[in-house]
Backbone as numpy.savetxt, mean C-alpha at the origin, in Angstrom:
# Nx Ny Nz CAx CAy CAz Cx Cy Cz
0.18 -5.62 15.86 -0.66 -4.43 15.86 0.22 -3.20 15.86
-0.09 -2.44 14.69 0.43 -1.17 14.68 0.66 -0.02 16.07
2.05 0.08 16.96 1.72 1.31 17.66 1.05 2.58 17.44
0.34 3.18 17.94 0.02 4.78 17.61 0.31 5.23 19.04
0.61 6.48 18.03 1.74 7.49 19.00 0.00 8.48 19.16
-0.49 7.75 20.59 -1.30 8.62 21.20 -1.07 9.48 22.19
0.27 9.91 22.40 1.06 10.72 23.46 1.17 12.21 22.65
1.64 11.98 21.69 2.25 12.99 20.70 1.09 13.25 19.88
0.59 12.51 18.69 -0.16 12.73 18.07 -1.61 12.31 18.67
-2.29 13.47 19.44 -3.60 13.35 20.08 -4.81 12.61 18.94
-5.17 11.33 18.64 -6.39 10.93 17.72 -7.46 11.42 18.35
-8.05 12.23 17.38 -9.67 12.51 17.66 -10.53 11.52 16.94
-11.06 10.89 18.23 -12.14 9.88 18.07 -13.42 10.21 17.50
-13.09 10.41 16.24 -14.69 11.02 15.20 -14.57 10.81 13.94
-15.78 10.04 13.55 -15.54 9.68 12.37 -16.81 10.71 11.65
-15.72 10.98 10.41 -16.20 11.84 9.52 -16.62 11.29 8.03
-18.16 11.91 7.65 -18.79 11.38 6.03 -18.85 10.14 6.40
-19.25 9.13 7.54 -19.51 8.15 8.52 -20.60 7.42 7.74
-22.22 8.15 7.64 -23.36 7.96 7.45 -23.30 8.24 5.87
-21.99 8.97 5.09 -22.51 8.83 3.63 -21.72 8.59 2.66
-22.99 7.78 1.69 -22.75 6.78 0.95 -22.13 7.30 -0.63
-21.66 7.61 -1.59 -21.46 8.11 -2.89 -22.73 6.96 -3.70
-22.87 7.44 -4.45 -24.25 7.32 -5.20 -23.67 6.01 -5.93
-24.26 4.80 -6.94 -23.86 4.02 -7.49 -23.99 4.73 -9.38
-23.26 4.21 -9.54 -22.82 4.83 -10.93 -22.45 3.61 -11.92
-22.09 4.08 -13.13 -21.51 2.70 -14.01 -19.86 2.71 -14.31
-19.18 3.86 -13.91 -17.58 3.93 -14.11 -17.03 4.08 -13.05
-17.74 5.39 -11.91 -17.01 6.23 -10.99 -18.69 6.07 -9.93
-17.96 6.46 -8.36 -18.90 6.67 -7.78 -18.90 8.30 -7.35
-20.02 8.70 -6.48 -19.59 10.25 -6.20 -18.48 10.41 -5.87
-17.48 11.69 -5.48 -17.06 11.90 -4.40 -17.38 11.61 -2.98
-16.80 11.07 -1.80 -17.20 11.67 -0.69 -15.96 12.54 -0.04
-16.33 13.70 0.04 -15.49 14.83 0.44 -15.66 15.04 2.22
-15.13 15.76 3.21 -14.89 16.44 4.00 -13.83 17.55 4.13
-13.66 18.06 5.32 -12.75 19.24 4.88 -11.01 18.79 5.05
-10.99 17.63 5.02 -9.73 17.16 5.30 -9.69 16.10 3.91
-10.50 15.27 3.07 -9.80 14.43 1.86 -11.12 14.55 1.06
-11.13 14.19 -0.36 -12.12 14.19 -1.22 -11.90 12.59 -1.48
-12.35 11.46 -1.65 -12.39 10.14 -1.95 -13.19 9.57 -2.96
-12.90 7.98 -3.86 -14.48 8.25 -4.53 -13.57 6.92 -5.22
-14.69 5.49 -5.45 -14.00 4.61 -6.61 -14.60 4.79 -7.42
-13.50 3.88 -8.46 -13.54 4.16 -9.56 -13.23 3.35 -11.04
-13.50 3.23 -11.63 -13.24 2.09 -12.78 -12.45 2.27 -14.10
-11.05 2.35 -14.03 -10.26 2.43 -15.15 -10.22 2.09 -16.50
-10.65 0.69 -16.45 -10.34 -0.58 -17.97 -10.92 -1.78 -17.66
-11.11 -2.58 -18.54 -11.62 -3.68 -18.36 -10.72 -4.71 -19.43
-9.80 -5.63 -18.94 -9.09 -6.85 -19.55 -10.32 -7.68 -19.79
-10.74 -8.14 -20.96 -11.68 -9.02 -21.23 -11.25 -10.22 -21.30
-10.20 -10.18 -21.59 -9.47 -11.85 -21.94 -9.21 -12.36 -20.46
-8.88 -11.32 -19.48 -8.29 -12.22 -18.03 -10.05 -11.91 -17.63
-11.03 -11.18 -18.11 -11.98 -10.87 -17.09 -11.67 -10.10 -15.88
-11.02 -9.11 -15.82 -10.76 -8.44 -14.72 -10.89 -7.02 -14.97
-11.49 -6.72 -13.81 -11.74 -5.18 -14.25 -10.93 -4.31 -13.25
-10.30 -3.16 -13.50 -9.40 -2.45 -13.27 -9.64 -1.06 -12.47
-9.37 -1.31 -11.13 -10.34 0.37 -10.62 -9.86 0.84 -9.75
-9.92 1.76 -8.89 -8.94 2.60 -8.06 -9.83 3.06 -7.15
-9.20 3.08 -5.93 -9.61 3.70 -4.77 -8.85 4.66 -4.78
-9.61 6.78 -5.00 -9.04 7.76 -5.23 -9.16 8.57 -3.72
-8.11 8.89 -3.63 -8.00 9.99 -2.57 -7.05 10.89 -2.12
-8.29 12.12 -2.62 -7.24 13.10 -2.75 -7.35 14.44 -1.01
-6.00 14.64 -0.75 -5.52 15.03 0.79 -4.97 16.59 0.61
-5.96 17.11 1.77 -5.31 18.78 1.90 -4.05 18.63 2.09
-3.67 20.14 2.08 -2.02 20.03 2.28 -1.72 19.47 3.82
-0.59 19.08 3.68 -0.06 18.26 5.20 -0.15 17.18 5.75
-2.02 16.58 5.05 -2.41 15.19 5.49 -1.97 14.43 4.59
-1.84 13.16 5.64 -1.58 12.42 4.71 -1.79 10.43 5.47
-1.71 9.51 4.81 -2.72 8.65 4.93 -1.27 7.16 4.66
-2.04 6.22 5.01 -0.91 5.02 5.76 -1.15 3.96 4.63
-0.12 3.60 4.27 0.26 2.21 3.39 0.09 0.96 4.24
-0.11 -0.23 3.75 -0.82 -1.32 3.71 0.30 -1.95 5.44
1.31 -1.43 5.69 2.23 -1.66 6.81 2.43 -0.53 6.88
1.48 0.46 8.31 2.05 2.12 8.74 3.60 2.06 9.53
4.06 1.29 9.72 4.79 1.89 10.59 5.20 2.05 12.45
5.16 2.70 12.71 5.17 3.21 14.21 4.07 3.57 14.31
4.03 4.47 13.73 2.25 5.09 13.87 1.12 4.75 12.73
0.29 5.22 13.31 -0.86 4.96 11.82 -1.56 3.67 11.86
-2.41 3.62 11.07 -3.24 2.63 10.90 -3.59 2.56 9.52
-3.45 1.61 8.67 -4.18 1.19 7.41 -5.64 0.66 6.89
-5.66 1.28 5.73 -7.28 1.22 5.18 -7.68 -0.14 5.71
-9.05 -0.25 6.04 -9.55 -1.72 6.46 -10.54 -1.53 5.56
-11.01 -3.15 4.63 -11.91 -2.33 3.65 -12.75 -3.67 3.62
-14.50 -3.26 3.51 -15.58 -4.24 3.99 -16.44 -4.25 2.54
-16.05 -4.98 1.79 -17.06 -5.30 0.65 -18.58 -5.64 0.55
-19.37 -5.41 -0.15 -20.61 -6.04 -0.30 -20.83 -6.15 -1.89
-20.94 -7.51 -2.36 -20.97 -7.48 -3.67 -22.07 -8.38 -3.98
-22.49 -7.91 -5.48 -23.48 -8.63 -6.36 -23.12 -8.63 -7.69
-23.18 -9.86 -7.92 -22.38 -10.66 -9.91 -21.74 -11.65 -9.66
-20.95 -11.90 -10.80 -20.44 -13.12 -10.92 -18.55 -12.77 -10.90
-18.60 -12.57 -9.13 -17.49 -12.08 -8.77 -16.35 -13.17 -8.72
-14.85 -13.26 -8.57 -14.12 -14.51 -7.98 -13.35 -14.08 -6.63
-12.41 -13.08 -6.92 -11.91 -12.73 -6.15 -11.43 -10.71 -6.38
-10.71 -10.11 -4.83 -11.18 -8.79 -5.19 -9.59 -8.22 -4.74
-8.84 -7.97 -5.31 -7.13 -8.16 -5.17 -6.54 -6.43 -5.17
-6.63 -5.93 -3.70 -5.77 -4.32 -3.37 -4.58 -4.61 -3.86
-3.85 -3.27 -4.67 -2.89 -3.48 -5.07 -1.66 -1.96 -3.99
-0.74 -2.13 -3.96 -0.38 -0.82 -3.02 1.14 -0.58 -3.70
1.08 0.79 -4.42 2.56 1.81 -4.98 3.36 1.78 -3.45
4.40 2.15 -4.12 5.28 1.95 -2.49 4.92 3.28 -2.05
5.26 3.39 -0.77 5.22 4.53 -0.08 6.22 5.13 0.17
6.38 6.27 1.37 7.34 7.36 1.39 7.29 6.89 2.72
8.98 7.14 3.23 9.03 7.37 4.86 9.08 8.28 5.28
8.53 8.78 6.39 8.70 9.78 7.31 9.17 9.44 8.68
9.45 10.68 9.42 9.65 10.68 11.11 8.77 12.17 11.46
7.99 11.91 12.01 7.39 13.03 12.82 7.18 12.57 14.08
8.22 13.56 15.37 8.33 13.40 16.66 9.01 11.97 17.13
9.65 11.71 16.12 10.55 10.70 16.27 10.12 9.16 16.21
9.39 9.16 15.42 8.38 7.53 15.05 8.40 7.83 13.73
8.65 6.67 13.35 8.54 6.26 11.59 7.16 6.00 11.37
6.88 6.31 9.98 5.95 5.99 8.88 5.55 5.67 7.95
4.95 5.02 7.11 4.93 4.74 5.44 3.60 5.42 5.33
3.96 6.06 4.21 2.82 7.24 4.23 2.11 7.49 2.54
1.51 8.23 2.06 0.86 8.63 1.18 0.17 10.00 1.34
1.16 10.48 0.43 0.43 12.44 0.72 -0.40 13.12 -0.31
-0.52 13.61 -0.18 -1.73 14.74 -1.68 -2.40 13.81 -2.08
-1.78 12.93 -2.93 -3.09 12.26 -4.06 -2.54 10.93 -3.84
-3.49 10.14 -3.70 -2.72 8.96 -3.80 -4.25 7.83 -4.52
-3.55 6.63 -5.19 -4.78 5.70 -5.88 -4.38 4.50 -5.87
-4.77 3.84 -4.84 -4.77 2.66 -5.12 -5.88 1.19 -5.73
-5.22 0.94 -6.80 -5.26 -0.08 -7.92 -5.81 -1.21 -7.25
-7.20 -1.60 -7.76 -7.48 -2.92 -7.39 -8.45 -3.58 -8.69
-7.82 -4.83 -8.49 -8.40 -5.77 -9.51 -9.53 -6.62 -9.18
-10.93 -6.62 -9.72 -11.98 -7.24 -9.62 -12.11 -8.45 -10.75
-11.57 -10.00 -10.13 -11.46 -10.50 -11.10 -12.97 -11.10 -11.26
-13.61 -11.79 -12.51 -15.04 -12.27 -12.80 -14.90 -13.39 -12.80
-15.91 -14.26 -12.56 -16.38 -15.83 -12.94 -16.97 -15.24 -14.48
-17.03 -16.75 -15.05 -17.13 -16.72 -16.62 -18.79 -16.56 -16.81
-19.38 -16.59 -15.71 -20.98 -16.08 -15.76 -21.72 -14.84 -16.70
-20.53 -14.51 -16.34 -21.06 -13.05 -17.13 -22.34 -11.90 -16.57
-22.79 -11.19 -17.00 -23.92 -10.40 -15.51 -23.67 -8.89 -15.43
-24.57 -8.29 -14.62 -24.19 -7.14 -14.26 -23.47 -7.66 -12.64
-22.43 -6.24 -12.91 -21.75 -6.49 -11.25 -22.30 -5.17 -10.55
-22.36 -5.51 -9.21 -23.06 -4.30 -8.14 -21.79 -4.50 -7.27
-21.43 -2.76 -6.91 -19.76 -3.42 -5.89 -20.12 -2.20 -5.10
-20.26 -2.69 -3.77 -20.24 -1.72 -2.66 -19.01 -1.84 -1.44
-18.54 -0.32 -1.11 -17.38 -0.60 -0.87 -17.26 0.54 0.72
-17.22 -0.15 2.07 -17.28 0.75 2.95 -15.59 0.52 3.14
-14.54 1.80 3.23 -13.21 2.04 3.91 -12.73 2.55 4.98
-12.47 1.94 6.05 -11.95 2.53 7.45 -10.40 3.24 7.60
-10.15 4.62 7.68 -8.47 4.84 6.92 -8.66 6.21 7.54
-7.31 6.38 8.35 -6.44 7.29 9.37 -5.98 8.03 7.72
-6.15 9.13 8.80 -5.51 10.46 8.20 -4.17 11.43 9.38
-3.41 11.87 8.92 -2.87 12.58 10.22 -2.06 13.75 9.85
-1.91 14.77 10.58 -1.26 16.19 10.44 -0.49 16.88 11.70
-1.40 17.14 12.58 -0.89 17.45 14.03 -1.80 16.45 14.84
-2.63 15.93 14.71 -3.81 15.40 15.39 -4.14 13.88 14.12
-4.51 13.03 14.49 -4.71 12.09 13.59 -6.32 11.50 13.92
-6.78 11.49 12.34 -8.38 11.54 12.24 -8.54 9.92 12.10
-9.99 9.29 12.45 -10.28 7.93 11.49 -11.34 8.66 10.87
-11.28 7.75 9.65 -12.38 8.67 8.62 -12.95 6.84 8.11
-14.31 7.33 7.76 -15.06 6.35 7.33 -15.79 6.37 6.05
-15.80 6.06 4.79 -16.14 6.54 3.82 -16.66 5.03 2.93
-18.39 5.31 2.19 -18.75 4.28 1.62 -18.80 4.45 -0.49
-19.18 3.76 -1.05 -19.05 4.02 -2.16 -19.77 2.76 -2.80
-20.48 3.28 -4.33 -20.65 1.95 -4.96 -20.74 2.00 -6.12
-21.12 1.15 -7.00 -20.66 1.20 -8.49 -21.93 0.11 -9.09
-22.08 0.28 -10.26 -23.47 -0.23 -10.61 -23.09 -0.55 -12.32
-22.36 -1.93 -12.48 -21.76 -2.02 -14.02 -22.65 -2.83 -14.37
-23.65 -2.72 -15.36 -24.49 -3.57 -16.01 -24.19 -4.61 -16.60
-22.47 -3.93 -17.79 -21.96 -4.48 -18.73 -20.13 -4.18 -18.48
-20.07 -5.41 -18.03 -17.94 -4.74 -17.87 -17.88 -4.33 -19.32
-18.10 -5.35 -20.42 -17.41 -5.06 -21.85 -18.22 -4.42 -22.42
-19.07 -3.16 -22.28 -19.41 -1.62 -22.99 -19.31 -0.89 -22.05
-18.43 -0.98 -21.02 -17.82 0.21 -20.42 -17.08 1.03 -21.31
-17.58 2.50 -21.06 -17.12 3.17 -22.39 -16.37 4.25 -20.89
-14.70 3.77 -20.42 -13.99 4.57 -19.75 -13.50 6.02 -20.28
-13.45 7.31 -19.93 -12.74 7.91 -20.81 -11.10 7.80 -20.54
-10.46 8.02 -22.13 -8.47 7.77 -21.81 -7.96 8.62 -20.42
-8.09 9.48 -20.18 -7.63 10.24 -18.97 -7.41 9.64 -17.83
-9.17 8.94 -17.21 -9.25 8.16 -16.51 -8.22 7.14 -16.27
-8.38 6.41 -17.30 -7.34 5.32 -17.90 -6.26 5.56 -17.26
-5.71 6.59 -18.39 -4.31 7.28 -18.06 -3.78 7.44 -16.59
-4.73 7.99 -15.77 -4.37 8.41 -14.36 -4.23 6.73 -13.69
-5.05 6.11 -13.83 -5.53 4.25 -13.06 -3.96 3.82 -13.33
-3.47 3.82 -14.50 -2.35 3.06 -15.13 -1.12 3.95 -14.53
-1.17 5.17 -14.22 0.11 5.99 -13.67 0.48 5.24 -12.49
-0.93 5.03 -11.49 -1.05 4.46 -10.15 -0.11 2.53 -10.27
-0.67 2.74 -11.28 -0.48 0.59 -11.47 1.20 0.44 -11.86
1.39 2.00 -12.39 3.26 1.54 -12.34 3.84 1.48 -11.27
3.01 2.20 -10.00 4.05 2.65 -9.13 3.86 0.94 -8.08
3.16 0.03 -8.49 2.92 -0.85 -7.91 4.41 -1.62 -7.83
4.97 -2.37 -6.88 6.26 -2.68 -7.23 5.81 -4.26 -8.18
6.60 -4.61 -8.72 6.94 -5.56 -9.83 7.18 -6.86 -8.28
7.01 -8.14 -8.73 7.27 -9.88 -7.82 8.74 -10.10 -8.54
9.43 -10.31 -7.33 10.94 -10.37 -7.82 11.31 -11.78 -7.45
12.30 -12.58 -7.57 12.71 -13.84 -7.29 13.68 -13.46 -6.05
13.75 -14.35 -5.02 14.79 -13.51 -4.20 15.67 -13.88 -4.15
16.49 -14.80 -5.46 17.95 -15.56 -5.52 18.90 -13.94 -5.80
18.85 -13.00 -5.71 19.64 -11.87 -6.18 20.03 -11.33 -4.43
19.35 -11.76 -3.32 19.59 -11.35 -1.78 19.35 -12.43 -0.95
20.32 -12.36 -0.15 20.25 -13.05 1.38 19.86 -11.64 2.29
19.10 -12.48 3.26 18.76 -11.79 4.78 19.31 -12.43 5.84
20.19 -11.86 6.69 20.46 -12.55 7.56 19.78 -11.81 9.33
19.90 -12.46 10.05 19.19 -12.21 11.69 20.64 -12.11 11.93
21.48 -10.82 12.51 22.83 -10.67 13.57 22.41 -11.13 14.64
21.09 -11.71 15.13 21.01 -11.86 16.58 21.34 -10.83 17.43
21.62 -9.35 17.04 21.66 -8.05 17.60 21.26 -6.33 17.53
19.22 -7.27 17.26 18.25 -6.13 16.81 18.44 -5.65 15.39
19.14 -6.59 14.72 19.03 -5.71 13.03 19.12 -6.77 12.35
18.38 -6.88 10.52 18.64 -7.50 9.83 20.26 -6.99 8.68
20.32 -7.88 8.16 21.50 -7.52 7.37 21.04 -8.34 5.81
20.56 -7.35 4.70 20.08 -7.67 3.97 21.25 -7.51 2.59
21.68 -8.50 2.04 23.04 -8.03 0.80 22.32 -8.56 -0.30
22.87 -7.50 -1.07 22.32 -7.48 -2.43 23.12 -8.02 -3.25
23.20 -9.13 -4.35 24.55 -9.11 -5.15 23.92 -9.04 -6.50
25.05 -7.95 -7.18 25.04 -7.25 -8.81 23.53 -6.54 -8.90
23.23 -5.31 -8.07 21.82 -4.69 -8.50 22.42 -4.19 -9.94
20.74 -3.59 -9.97 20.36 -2.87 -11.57 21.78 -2.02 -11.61
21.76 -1.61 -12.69 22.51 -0.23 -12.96 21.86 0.83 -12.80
22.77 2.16 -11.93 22.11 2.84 -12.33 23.06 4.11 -12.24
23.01 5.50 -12.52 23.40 5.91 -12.05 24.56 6.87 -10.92
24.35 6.55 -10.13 24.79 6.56 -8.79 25.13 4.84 -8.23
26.38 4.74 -7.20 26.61 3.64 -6.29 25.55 2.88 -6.04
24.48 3.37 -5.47 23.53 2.67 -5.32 22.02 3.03 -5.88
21.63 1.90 -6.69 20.43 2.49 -7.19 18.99 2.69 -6.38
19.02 1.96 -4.70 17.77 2.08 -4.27 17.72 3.23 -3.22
16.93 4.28 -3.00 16.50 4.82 -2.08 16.07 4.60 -0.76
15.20 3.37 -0.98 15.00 2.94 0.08 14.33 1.15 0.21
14.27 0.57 1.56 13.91 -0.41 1.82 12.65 -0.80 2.59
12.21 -1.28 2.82 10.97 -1.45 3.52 10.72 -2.96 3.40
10.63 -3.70 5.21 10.00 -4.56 5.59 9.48 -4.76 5.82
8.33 -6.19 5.61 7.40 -6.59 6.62 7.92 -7.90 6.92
7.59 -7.98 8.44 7.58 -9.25 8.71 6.54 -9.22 9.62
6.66 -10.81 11.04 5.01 -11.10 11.35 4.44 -10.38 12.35
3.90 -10.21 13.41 3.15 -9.19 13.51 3.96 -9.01 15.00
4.22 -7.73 15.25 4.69 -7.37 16.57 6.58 -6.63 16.19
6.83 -7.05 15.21 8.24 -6.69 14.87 7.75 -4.98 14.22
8.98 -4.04 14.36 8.81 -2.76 13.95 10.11 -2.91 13.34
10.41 -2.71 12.07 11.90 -2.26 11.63 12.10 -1.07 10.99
13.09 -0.33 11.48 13.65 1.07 10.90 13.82 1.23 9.82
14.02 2.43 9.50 14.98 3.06 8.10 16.58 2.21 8.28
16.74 1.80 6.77 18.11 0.61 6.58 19.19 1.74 6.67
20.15 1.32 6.72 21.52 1.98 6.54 22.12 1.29 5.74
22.62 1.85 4.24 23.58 1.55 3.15 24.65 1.63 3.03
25.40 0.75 2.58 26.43 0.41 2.25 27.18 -0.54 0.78
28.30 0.24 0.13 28.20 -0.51 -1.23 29.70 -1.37 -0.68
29.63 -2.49 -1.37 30.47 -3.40 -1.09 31.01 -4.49 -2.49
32.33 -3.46 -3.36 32.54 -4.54 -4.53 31.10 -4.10 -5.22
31.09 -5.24 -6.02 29.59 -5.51 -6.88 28.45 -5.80 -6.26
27.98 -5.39 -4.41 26.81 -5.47 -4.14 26.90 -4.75 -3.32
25.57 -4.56 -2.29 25.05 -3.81 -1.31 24.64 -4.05 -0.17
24.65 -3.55 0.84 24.53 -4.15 2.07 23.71 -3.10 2.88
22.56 -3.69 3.47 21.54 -2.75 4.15 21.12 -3.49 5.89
21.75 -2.58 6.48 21.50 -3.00 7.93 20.15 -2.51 8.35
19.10 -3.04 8.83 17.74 -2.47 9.08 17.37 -3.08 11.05
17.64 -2.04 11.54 17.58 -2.12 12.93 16.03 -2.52 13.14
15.70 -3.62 14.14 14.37 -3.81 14.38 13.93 -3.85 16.16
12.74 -3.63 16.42 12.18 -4.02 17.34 11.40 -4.94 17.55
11.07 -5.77 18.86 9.78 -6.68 18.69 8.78 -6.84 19.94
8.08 -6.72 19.95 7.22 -7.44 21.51 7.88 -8.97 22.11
7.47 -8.14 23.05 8.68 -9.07 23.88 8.19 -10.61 23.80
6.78 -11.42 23.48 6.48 -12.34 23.45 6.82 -13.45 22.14
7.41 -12.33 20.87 7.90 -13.01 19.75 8.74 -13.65 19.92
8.69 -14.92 18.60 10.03 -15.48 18.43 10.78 -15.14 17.93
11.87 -15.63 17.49 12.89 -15.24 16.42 12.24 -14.93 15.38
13.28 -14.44 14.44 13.07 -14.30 12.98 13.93 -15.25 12.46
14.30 -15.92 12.49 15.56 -17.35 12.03 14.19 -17.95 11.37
14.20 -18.19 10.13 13.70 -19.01 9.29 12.56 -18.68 8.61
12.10 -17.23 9.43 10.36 -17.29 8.70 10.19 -16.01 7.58
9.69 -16.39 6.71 9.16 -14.95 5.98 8.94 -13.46 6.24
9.78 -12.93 5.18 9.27 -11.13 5.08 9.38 -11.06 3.81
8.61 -10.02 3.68 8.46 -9.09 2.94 9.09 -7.94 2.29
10.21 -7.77 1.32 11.10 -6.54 1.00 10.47 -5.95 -0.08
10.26 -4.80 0.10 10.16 -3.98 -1.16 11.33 -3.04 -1.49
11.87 -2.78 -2.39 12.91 -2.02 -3.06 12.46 -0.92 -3.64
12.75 0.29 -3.36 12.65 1.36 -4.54 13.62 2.13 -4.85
14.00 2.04 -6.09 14.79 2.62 -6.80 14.42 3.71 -6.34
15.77 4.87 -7.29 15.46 6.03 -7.62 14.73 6.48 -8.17
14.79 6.15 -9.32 13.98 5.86 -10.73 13.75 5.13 -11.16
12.12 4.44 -12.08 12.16 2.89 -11.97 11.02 2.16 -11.05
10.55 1.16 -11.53 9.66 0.42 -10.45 10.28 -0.14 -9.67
9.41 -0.06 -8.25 10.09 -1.00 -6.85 10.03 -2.44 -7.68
10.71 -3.13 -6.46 10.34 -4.11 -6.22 9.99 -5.13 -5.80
9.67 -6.25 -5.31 8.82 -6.79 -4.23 9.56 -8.35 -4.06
9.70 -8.79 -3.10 10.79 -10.07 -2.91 10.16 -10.38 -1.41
9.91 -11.89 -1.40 9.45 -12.77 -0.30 10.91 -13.79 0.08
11.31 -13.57 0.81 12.17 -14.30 1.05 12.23 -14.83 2.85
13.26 -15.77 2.98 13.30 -16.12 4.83 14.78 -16.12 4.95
14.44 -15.37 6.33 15.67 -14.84 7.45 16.72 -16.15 7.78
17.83 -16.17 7.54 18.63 -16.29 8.02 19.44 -16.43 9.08
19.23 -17.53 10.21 19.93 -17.04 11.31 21.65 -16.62 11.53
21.94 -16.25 12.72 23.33 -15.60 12.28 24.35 -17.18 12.45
């Protein structure tokens, strides 16, 4: 469970645009606005051959706020999102662009500021049908004070294949779907556990790029109760070496053997995304 820094950042317990719904539509649903984000889904494209239709959860943030990736961090809390559907649905697949780190008052974050859209794929059974997609989202906002905001939405597609999207739309859905990181193989890195609060993650022969090192930054997940920092870089010969200091609740086990989660982001360039297991020392 995510810490929140309720010392520092006071949460006001109020949920806002709570009771309202955006209207059902055949591409886009309303807005639902307050004076802190404007929100609203939305329907990009439709792949006929995979049957999947292509749509975005939009939300756009006054200046300063800003809103938590799928793992916040120290602080924050991430979208929780409660479907109600009608058609010939299979499965309903969030997709998440990497995020940005921050420190405000000395706690880390993975964050999303001004505009942010995240990409989700509605795949179909071969039924065919109109689809009805109703969509309630539970999702922290924060500035000096950190909000929960509650916001519903729905969509009313008679026909996926005479969806007549306009290109713009498109255009903007597909900007969002690059920033998604790319599934990497993880024979290119070892992770190892020092057994002394940090991982030690080496890279051998990254991309070219540039500069010494082509990634900006790193970002872990692992299982629930561990917090890990901003990495510290280092180039070494033909690879890289990233020390990522962690914390854990005191009831965890090791990390010797079990799965995380790395995402990579370049400078420039799509992240990228690698499942791999820890290493003991």
């Amino acid at each position: 469970m995510t810490r929140l820094i309720a010392v520092v950042l006071s949460i006001v317990v109020v949920t806002l645009a709570g009771a309202v719904t955006a209207g059902a539509a055949e591409d886009s649903s309303d807005w639902v606005a307050n004076q802190y984000t404007s929100s609203r889904l939305f329907v990009g494209s439709y792949d006929a051959g995979r049957q999947v239709i292509h749509m975005g959860w939009h939300v756009k943030l006054r200046d300063g706020w800003k809103t938590y990736w799928r793992t916040p961090g120290e602080a924050g809390m991430p979208p929780a999102w409660q479907w109600n559907n009608v058609g010939p649905l299979k499965e309903i697949k969030v997709l998440w662009p990497a995020p940005e780190r921050i420190t405000a008052f000395g706690y880390e974050s993975n964050i999303y500021h001004d505009e942010i859209i995240l990409p989700i794929d509605v795949f179909l059974t071969g039924g065919g049908g109109p689809v009805k997609l109703s969509l309630a989202v539970n999702y922290m906002i924060c500035k000096d004070v950190c909000i929960p905001l509650e916001a519903s939405y729905s969509l009313d597609i008679r026909d996926p294949s005479t969806l007549d999207v306009p290109p713009y739309t498109a255009a903007m859905l597909q900007k969002y779907r690059a920033l998604v990181p790319l599934d990497a193989d993880p024979e290119f890195l070892v992770v190892r556990n020092t057994g002394e609060g940090s991982l030690e993650v080496s890279l051998q022969n990254p991309r070219k790029s540039s500069g010494k090192n082509p990634y900006r930054d790193l970002f872990i997940e692992g299982p629930d109760g561990y917090y890990f920092s901003s990495p510290i870089r280092e180039t070494n010969g033909n690879g890289i070496l990233f020390t990522i200091p962690y914390t854990r609740d005191r009831m965890q086990d090791s990390l010797d053997g079990r799965e995380i989660t790395l995402t990579l982001v370049p400078h420039s360039g799509q992240a990228l995304e690698v499942r791999a297991r820890v290493a003991g020392k």
